[in-house]
C-alpha positions as CSV (number, residue, x, y, z in Angstrom):
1,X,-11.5,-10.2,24.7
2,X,-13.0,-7.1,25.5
3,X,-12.8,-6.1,22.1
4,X,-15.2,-9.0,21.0
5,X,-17.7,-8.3,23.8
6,X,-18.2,-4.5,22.3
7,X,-18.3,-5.9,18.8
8,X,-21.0,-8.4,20.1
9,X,-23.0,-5.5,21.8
10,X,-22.4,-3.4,18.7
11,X,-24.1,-6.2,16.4
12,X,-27.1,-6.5,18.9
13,X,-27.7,-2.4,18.8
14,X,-27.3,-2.4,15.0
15,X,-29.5,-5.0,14.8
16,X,-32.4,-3.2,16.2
17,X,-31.5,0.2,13.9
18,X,-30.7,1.2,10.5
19,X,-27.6,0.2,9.2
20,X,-25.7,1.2,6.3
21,X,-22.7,-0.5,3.9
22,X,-22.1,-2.8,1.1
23,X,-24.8,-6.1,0.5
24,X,-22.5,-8.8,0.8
25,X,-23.0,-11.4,-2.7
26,X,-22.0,-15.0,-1.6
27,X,-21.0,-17.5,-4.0
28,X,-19.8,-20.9,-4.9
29,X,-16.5,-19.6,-6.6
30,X,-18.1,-20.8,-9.9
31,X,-18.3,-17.8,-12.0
32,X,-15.2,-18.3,-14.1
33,X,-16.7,-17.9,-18.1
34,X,-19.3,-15.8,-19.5
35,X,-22.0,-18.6,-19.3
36,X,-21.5,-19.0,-15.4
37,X,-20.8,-15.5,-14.9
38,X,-22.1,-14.1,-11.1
39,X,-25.2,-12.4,-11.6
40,X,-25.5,-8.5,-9.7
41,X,-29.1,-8.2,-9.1
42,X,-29.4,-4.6,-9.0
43,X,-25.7,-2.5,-9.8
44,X,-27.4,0.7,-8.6
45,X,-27.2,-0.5,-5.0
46,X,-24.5,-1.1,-3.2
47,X,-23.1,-4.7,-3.2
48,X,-19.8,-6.2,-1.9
49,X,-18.0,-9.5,-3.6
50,X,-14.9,-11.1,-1.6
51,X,-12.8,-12.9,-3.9
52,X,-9.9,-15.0,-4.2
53,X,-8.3,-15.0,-7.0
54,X,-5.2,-17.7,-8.9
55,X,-2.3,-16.5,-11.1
56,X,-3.8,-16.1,-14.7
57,X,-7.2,-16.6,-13.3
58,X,-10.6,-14.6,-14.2
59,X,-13.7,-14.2,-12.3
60,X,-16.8,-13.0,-14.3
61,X,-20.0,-11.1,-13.2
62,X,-22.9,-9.7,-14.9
63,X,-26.0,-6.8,-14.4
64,X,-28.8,-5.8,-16.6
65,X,-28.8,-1.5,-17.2
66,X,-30.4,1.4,-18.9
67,X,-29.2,3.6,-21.4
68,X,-28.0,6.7,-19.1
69,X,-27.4,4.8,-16.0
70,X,-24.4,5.9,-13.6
71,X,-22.0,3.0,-13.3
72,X,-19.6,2.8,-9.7
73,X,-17.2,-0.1,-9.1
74,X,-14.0,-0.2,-7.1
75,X,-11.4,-3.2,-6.2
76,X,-10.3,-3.2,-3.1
77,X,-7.1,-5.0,-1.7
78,X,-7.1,-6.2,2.3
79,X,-4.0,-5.2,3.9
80,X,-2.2,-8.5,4.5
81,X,1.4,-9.0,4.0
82,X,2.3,-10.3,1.0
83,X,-0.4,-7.8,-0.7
84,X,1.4,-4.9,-1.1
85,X,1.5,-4.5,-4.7
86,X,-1.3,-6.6,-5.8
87,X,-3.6,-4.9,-8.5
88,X,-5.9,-7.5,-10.8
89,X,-7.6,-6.0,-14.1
90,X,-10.7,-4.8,-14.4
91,X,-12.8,-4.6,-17.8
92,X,-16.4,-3.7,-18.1
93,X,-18.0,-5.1,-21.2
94,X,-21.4,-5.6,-23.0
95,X,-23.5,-8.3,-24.6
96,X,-22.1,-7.3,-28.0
97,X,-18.7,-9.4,-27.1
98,X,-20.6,-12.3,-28.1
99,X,-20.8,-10.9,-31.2
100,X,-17.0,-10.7,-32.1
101,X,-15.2,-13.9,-33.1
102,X,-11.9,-12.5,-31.5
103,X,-11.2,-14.2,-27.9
104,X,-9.1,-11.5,-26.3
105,X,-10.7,-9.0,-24.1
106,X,-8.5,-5.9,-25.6
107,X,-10.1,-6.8,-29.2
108,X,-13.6,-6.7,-28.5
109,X,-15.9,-4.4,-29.2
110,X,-17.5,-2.1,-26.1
111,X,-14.8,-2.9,-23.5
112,X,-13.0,-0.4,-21.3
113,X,-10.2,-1.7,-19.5
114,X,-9.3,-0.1,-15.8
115,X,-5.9,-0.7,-14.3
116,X,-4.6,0.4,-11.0
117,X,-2.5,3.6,-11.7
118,X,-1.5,4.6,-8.1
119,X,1.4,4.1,-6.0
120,X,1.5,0.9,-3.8
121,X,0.6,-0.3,-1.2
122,X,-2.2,2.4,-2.0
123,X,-3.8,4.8,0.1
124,X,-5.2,2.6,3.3
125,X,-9.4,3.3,4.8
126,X,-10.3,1.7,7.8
127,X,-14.0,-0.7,7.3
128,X,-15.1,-0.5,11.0
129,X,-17.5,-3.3,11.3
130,X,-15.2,-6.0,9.7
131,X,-12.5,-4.2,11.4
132,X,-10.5,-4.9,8.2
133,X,-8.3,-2.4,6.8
134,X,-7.8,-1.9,2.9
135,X,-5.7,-0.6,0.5
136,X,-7.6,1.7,-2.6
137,X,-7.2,0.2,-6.4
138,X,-9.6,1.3,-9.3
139,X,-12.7,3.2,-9.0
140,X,-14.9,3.2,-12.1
141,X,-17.4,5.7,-12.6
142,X,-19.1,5.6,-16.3
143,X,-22.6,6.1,-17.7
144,X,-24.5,3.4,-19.2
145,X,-24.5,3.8,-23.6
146,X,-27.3,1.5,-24.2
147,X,-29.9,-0.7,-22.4
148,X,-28.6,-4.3,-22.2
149,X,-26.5,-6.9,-20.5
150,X,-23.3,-5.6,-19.3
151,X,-20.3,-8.1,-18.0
152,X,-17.7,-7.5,-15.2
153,X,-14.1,-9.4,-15.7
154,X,-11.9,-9.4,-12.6
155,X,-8.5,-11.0,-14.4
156,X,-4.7,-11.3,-13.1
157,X,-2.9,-10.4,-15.9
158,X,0.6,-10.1,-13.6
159,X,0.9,-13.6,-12.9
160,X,0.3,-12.9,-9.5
161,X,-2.5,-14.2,-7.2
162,X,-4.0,-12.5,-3.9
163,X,-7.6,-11.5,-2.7
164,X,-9.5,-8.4,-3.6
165,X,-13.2,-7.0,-2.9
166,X,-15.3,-5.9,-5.6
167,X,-17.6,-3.1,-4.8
168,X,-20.5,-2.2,-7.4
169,X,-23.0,0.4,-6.5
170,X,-23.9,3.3,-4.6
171,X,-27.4,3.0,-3.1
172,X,-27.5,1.3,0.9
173,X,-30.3,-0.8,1.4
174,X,-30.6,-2.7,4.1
175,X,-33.5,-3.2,5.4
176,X,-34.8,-4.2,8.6
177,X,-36.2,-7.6,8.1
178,X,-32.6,-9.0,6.7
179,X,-30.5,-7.5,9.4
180,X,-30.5,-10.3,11.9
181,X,-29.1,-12.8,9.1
182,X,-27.4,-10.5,7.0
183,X,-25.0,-8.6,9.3
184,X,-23.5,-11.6,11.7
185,X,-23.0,-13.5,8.0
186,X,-21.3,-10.7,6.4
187,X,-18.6,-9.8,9.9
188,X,-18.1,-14.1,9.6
189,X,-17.4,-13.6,5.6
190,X,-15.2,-11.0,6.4
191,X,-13.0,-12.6,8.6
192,X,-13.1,-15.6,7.1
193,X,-11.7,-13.3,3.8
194,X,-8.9,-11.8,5.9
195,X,-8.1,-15.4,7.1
196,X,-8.9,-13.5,10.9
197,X,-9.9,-16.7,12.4
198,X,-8.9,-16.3,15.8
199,X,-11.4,-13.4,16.0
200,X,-14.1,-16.4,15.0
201,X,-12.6,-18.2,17.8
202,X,-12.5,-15.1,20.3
203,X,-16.5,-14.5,19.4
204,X,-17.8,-17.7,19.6
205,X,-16.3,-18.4,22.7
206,X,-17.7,-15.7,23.9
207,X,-21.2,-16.5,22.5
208,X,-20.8,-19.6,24.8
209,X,-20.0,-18.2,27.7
210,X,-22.6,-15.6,28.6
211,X,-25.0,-18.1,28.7
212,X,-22.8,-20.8,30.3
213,X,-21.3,-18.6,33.0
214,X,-24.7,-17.6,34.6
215,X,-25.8,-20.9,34.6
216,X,-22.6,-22.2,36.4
217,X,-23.4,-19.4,39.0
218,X,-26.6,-20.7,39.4
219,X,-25.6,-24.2,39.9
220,X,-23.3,-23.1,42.3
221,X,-25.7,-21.7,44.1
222,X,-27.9,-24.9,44.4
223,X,-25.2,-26.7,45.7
224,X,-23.6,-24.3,48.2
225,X,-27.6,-23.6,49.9
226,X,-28.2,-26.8,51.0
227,X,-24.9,-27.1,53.2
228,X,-25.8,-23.7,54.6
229,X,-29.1,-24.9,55.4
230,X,-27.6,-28.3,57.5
């Protein structure tokens, strides 16, 4: 309980200041081809992408960049049991796949492939305002060849299935006028990605209460100040 009321009083401090961390992209868990791939509106700053993801299963996202560009990406894995040794693919591709009849993503031309090469579980980092803890997978760093459209493909290829977070960018950019909406959203998203529900529970109980308890105290109050005054 007391935990909650900090992280409440902690969200109404960074409200009113700078604060700094990964954009969180929502979605409809539609971005499963090329066509309906997720679209990054800038990859230079720094975005956030919870995913779920089902044995054999790919997600797809896409960016516009310039020739020279630095390109960062990491997965990351939340530490939940079951987790441990979870690693999903991760190839970085551009337009010119549409250009190759072949299907498979080794084959075409302009793709890198990254795959988790560390021990597992992984070396563990603490995200404070989620209060989720990770384990570390890739981390892609790149420069742009050409000025284009460049694809993202997040794919099990270990017929496993799990969650991951897919980081893209470097830049923080939050700005002041999107805090208020952006910031409760983004701890909910979170916990609802770590399956942390009774946290939910916990806060919005709490969110209910400091109004409802001084108002209890004040109808108290009412009632007890006429008997006093008979």
């Amino acid at each position: 309980m007391n935990k909650m009321i900090i992280m409440f009083f902690i969200l109404v401090i960074v409200s009113t200041s700078p604060a700094y961390g990964h954009k969180l992209i929502s979605h409809d868990d539609t971005h499963r081809d090329f066509d309906s791939a997720l679209q990054i509106p800038d990859h230079k700053i720094s975005w956030a992408i919870y995913e779920n993801l089902g044995t054999n299963e790919a997600k797809f996202y896409s960016f516009d960049a310039k020739q020279g560009d630095s390109f960062y990406a990491s997965i990351v894995i939340p530490k939940i049991t079951g987790l441990e040794e979870y690693s999903p693919s991760f190839v970085l591709m551009d337009a010119a796949v549409f250009e190759n009849d072949s299907t498979s993503l080794e084959n075409q031309l302009n793709t890198e492939k990254f795959l988790y090469e560390g021990n597992f579980p992984g070396n563990e980092f603490y995200e404070p305002f989620g209060q989720v803890t990770y384990w570390e997978r890739q981390e892609v760093r790149t420069q742009i060849p050409s000025d284009g459209k460049y694809f993202i493909v997040v794919t099990d290829e270990k017929n496993q299935e799990g969650k991951y977070s897919l980081a893209v960018g470097t830049i923080e950019d939050f700005s002041g006028e999107n805090i208020f909406t952006m910031l409760p959203k983004a701890w909910l998203d979170t916990k609802l990605f770590v399956d942390d529900y009774l946290s939910i529970g916990i806060l919005f109980f709490v969110l209910v209460a400091i109004p409802t308890i001084p108002a209890l105290i004040i109808i108290r109050k009412r009632k007890i100040l006429p008997l006093q005054s008979s």
